[in-house]
N, C-alpha and C positions, 0 to 999 in steps of 0.2 A: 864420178860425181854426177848426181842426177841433179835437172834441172829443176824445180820446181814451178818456175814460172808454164813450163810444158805441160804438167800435170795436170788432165782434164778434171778430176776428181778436186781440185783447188777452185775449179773457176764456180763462179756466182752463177744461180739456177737465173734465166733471164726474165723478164713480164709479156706476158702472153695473154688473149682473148678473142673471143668467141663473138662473132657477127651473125648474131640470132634474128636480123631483118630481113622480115616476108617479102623486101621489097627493097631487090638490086640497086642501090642507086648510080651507078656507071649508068646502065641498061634502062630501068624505069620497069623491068618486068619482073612477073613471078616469080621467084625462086624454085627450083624441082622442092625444095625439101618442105615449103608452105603447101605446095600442093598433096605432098602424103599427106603432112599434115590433117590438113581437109577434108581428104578420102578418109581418113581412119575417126576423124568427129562423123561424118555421115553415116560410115557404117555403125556406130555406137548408138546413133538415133535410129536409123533401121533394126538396130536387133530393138532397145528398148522397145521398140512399137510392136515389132512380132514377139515380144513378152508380154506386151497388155493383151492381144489379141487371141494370144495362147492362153491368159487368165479368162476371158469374157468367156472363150472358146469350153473351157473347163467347167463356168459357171451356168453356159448352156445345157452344159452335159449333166446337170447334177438331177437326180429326180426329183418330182413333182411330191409334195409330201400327200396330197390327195390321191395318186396312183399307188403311195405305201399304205392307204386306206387310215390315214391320219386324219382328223374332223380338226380344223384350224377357225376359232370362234375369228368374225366379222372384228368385233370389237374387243382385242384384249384388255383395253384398260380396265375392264370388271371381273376381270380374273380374282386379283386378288379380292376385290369386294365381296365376291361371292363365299370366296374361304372365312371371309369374315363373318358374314351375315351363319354361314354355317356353324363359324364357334357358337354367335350368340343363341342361339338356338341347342347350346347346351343344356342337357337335364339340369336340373337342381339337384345341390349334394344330400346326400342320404342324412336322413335325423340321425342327431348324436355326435355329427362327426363336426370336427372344429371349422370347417367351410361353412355348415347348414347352421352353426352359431355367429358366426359373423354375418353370413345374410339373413338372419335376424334382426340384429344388433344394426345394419345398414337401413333394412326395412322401417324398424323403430325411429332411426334418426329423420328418414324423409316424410314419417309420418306427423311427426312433434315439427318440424320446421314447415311443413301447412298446416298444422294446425297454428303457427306462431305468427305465418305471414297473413291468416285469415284474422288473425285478435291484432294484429296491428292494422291493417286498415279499417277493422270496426276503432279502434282509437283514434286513429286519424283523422275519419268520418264522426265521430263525434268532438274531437277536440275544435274542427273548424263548425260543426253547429253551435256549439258554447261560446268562441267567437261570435261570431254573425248576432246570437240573442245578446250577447253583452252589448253590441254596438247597438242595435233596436232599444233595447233598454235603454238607452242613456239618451235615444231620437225620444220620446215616448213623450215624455212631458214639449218637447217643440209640439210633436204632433197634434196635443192634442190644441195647443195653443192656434195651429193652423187651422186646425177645426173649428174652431172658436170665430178666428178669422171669417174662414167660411162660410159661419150660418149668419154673421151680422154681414155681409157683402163689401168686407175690405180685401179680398185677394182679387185683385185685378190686375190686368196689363202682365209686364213681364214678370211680377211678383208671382201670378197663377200660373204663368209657363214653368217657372222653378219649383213650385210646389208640386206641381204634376209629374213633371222630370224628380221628385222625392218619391214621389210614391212608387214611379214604374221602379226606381232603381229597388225600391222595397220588395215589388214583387217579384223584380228578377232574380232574386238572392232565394227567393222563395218563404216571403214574408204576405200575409196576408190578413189586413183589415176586414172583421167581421162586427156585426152587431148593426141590426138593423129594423124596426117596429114592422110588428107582426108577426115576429121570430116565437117559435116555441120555448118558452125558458127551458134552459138545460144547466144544471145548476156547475156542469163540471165545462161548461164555455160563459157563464154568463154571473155576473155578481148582484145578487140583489140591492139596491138599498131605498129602496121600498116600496109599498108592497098596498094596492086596493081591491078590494073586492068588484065585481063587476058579472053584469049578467048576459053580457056580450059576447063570453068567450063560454068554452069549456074544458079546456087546461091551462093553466099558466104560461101568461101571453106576455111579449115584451111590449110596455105602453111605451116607455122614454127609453131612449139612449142618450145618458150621460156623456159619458166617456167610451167609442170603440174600441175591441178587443184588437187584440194580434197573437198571431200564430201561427207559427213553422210547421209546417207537416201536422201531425197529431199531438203536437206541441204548444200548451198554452203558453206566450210569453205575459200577456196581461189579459185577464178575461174583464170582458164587456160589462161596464156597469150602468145599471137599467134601472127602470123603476117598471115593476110587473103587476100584471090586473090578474087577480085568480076568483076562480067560477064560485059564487053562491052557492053557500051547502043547501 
């Protein structure tokens, strides 16, 4: 009869561990095994270091691409710029062939699109002169009323600062009051309405100024109406 309580193959495996501290505490000292340890971290930074020194050492050794008789431009970033500028400096494609018809057809479009942006700012240069004369228009009867003013000696004081300040603003728009005695009549600035003979002049002279013209550029907005003296036949 075998015992089984005897049986080492019965008994419970027991708990066991591993005192993995660099630092005896009975003692207070190093352990031998933290010290390999430490040697085998130190030698791991010694080789890394004579691995970087062995790469610089490599990089020393490499040749010079100047001694391979290689020409190394200053400035590469114009590398490719130059590849470029060299495409553009391609011939033009041969007539007939479907390239030399689309840059036709290219050429065409940026010829019609200046000539389009040149008729639009003559529009828009004229649509704001048509403005400007419709406003003068519609000043024209004040003005002449200020005139009127004028020659009887009621525009005084601050009233004549404002009238003055009408005028400049007139001419800065590029509006201009003409008509003025001793003027040569010109029938295409000047309106008759009527008319004496006189032996003082020798072409059609302005005696009276009714009413001052105005006029934009070479633009009559109202031409000057006068009363004119003409020469004895």
């Amino acid at each position: 009869m075998t015992a089984e309580g005897n049986d080492p193959s019965s008994e419970e495996p027991g708990f066991t561990f591993s005192d993995k501290r660099r630092i005896d505490p009975d003692t207070g000292e190093l352990r031998p095994e933290a010290d390999a340890q430490s040697a085998s971290a130190e030698a791991g930074e010694a080789n890394d270091a004579n691995g970087a020194e062995d790469v610089q050492g490599a990089d020393e050794n490499l040749a010079d691409a100047s001694d391979l008789g290689v020409d190394i431009p200053v400035d590469v970033s114009t590398v490719n710029d130059t590849e470029a500028a060299q495409g553009e400096e391609a011939a033009e494609p041969a007539p007939g062939t479907e390239a030399a018809a689309h840059l036709a057809d290219l050429k065409r479009i940026n010829a019609e699109y200046a000539a389009y942006r040149m008729r639009a700012d003559r529009e828009r240069e004229r649509a704001a002169t048509g403005g400007t004369i419709k406003a003068v228009e519609a000043l024209i009867p004040v003005l002449d009323e200020v005139r009127l003013a004028q020659e009887n000696g009621d525009v005084t004081g601050p009233f004549e600062t404002h009238v003055n300040k009408l005028i400049d603003s007139l001419t800065k728009v590029g509006v201009e009051q003409y008509g003025d005695v001793g003027d040569e009549f010109d029938p295409r600035l000047h309106e008759a309405l009527m008319q004496q003979p006189s032996d003082d002049v020798e072409t059609p002279t302005v005696s009276l100024v009714m009413q001052p013209g105005y006029r934009m550029g070479e633009r009559v907005i109202r031409a000057a109406r006068v009363g004119v003296q003409q020469p004895e036949d």
